[in-house]
C-alpha positions as CSV (number, residue, x, y, z in Angstrom):
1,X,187.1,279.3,62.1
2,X,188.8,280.9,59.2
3,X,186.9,280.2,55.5
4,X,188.2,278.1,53.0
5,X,191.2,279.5,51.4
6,X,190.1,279.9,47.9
7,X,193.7,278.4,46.6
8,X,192.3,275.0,48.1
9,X,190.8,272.7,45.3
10,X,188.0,271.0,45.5
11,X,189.7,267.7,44.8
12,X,193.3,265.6,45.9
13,X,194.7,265.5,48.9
14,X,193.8,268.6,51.4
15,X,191.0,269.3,49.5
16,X,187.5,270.0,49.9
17,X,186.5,266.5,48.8
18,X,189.0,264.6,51.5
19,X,187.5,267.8,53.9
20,X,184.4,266.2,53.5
21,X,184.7,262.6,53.4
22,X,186.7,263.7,57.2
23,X,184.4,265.6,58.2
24,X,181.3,263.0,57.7
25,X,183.6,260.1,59.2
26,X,184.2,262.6,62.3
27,X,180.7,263.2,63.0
28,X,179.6,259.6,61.9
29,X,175.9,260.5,61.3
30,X,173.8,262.3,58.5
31,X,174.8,265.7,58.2
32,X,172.6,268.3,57.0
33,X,173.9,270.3,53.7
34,X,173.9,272.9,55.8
35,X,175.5,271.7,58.5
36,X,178.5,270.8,56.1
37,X,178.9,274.1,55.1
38,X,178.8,275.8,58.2
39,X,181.3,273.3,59.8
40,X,183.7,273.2,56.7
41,X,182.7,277.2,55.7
42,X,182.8,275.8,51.9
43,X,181.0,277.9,49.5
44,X,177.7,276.2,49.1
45,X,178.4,275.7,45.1
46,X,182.2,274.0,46.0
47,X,180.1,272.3,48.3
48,X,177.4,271.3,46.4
49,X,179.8,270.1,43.1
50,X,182.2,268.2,45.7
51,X,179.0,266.2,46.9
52,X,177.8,265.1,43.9
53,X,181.2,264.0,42.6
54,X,181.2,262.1,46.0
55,X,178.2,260.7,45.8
56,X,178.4,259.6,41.8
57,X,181.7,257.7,42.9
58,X,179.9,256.1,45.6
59,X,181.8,257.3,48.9
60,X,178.9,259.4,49.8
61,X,175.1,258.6,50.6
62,X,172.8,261.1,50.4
63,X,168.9,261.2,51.7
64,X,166.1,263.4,53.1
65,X,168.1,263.5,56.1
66,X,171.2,264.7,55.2
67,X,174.6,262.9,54.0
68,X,176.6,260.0,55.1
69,X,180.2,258.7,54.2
70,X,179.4,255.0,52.7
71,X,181.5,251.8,54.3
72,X,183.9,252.5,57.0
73,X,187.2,253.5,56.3
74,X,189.3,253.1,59.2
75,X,187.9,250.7,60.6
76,X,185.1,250.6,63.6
77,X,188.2,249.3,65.6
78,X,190.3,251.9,65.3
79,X,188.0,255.2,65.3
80,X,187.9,256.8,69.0
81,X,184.5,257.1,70.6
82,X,183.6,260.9,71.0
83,X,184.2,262.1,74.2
84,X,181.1,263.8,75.3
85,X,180.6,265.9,78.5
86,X,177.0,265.9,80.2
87,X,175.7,269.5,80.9
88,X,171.9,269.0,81.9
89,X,169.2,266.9,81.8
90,X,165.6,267.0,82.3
91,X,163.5,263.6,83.7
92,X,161.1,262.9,80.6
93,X,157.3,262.9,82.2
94,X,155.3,259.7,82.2
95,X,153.8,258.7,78.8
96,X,156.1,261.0,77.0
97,X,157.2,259.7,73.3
98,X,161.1,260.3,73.0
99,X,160.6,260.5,69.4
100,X,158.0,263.1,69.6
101,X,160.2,265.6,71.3
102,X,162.8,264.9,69.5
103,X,161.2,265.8,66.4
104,X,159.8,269.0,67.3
105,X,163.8,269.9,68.0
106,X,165.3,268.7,65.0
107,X,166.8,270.4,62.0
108,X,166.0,274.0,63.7
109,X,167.9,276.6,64.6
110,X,167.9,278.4,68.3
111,X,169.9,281.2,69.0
112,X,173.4,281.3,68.3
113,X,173.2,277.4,67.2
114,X,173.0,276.1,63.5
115,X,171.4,272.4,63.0
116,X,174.4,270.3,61.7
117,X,172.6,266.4,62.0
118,X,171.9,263.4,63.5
119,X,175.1,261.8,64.6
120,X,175.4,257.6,66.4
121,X,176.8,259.0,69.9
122,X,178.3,255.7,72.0
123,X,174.7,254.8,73.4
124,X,172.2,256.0,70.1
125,X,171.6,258.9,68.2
126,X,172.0,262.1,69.2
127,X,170.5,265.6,67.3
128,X,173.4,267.9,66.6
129,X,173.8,271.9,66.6
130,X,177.2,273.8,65.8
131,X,177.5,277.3,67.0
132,X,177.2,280.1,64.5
133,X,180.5,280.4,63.4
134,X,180.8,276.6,62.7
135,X,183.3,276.0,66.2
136,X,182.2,273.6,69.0
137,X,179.2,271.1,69.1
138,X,176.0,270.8,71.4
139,X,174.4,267.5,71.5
140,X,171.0,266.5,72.7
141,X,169.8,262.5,72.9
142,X,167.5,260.8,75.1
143,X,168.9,258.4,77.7
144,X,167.0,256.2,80.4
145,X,164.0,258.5,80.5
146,X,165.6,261.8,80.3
147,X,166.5,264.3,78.0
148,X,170.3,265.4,78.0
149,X,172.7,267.9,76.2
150,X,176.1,267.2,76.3
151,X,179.0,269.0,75.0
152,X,181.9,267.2,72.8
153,X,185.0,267.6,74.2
154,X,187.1,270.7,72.2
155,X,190.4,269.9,74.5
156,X,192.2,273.0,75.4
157,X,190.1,274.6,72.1
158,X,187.3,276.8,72.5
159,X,186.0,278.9,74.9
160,X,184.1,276.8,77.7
161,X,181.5,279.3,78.9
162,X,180.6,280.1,75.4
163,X,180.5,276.5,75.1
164,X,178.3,276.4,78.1
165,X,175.8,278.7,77.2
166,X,174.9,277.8,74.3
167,X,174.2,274.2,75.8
168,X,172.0,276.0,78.5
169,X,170.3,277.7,74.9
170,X,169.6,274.4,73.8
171,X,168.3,272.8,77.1
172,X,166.0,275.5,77.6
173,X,164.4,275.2,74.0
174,X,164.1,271.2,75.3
175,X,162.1,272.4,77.9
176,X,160.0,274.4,75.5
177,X,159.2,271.2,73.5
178,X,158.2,269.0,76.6
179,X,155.3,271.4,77.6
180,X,152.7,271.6,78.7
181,X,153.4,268.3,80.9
182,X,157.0,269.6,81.9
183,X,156.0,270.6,85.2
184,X,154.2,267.6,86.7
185,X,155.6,266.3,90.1
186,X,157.2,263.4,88.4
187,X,159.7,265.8,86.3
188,X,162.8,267.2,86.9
189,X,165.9,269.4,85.5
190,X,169.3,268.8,86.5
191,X,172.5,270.7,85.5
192,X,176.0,270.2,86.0
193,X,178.9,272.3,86.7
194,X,181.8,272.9,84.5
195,X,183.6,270.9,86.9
196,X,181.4,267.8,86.3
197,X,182.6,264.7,85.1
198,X,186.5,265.8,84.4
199,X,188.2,264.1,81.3
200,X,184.9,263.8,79.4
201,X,182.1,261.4,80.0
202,X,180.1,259.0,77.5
203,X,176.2,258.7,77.5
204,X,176.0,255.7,79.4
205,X,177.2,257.7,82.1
C-alpha cells in the first residue's frame, strides 16, 4: 500500500478526514490509533489533527479502546456483511473463559501482524490484526466453543499464501494463550485448506 500522497488534504472530499470516516464505517468496530495509521499510512500528526476535528464535530467517538464512526451513515440496510473466510479453529477446553483468552490476545502485536481493533463480524466481535504493511486482515473471534481465525475476503487482491500464513501466525499465538489446558483429550485444532469454503464464508458457518 503506497503512503499518503502528501498533495492530499486533510479535509473535503478524498481527503484524509472522508479516509477515515470510510475507513471506520468499513471496519465497523473500534479501531486502535494505530491501527488507523497503519491501514490509512497517514502521518500520525495528520492523523491525529483529522481525529480531533472529527471527533469535536461529533462524527467520531473516541474511548480507551480505540475510535468509532458515530450514527450510521448508509444505513445498516444497505452496508454488505464482510465476507470472512475460516482458516482454523481450535475446540476451547472445558471451563475455559472466552473472554479470558481473548484478552491475553488483544491489542498485541505477533510477527508480521499489527493490532488494528475490535470490529462486530456477522455473529459478535471479533479481534483484528492487519499485516505489517497495512494490506489484508486476520480475524480471530470465539464461536460455539472454539476459537477461530478467519481471513476477510481481499477478492483477486493480495497474495493468498501470505495471507495464509500470517493467519497460521495468529492461530498459533492462540494456542499459546490457551495453555497449559490446550492439550487435554477434550481439545482440538482444525485447519482448513485454501480451497475451503469457496466464495467466502460468515461465522455462523
Amino acid at each position: 500500500m503506497s503512503s499518503l500522497p502528501h498533495a492530499v488534504t486533510e479535509e473535503g472530499p478524498g481527503g484524509l478526514d472522508e479516509r477515515i470516516l470510510a475507513t471506520l464505517q468499513a471496519l465497523n468496530g473500534r479501531i486502535a490509533f494505530s491501527g488507523l495509521r497503519r491501514v490509512l499510512q497517514a502521518h500520525p500528526e495528520s492523523l491525529s489533527r483529522s481525529l480531533r476535528r472529527l471527533e469535536r464535530e461529533g462524527r467520531v467517538d473516541r474511548s480507551s479502546e480505540g475510535y468509532r464512526i458515530t450514527g450510521d451513515p448508509l444505513g445498516a440496510s444497505h452496508r454488505t456483511p464482510p465476507q470472512l473466510r475460516p482458516v482454523g479453529q481450535v475446540t476451547l477446553p472445558p471451563g475455559t473463559i472466552p473472554e479470558s483468552v481473548l484478552g491475553r490476545l488483544a491489542g498485541r502485536w505477533f510477527g508480521s501482524l499489527r493490532w488494528v481493533g475490535v470490529v462486530d463480524g456477522p455473529s459478535g466481535q471479533l479481534l483484528t490484526w492487519a499485516k505489517r504493511d497495512g494490506s489484508g486482515y486476520v480475524l480471530l473471534g470465539v464461536l460455539r466453543g472454539s476459537l477461530r481465525v478467519y481471513l476477510r475476503d481481499q477478492g483477486a487482491a493480495g497474495d493468498v499464501t501470505e495471507d495464509e500464513d500470517a493467519a497460521y501466525e495468529l492461530m498459533v499465538h492462540a494456542l499459546d494463550a490457551l495453555r497449559p489446558s490446550l492439550f487435554e483429550p477434550s481439545s482440538s485444532v482444525g485447519f482448513l485448506s485454501a480451497g475451503a469454503d469457496p466464495g467466502g464464508a460468515f461465522l455462523d458457518n
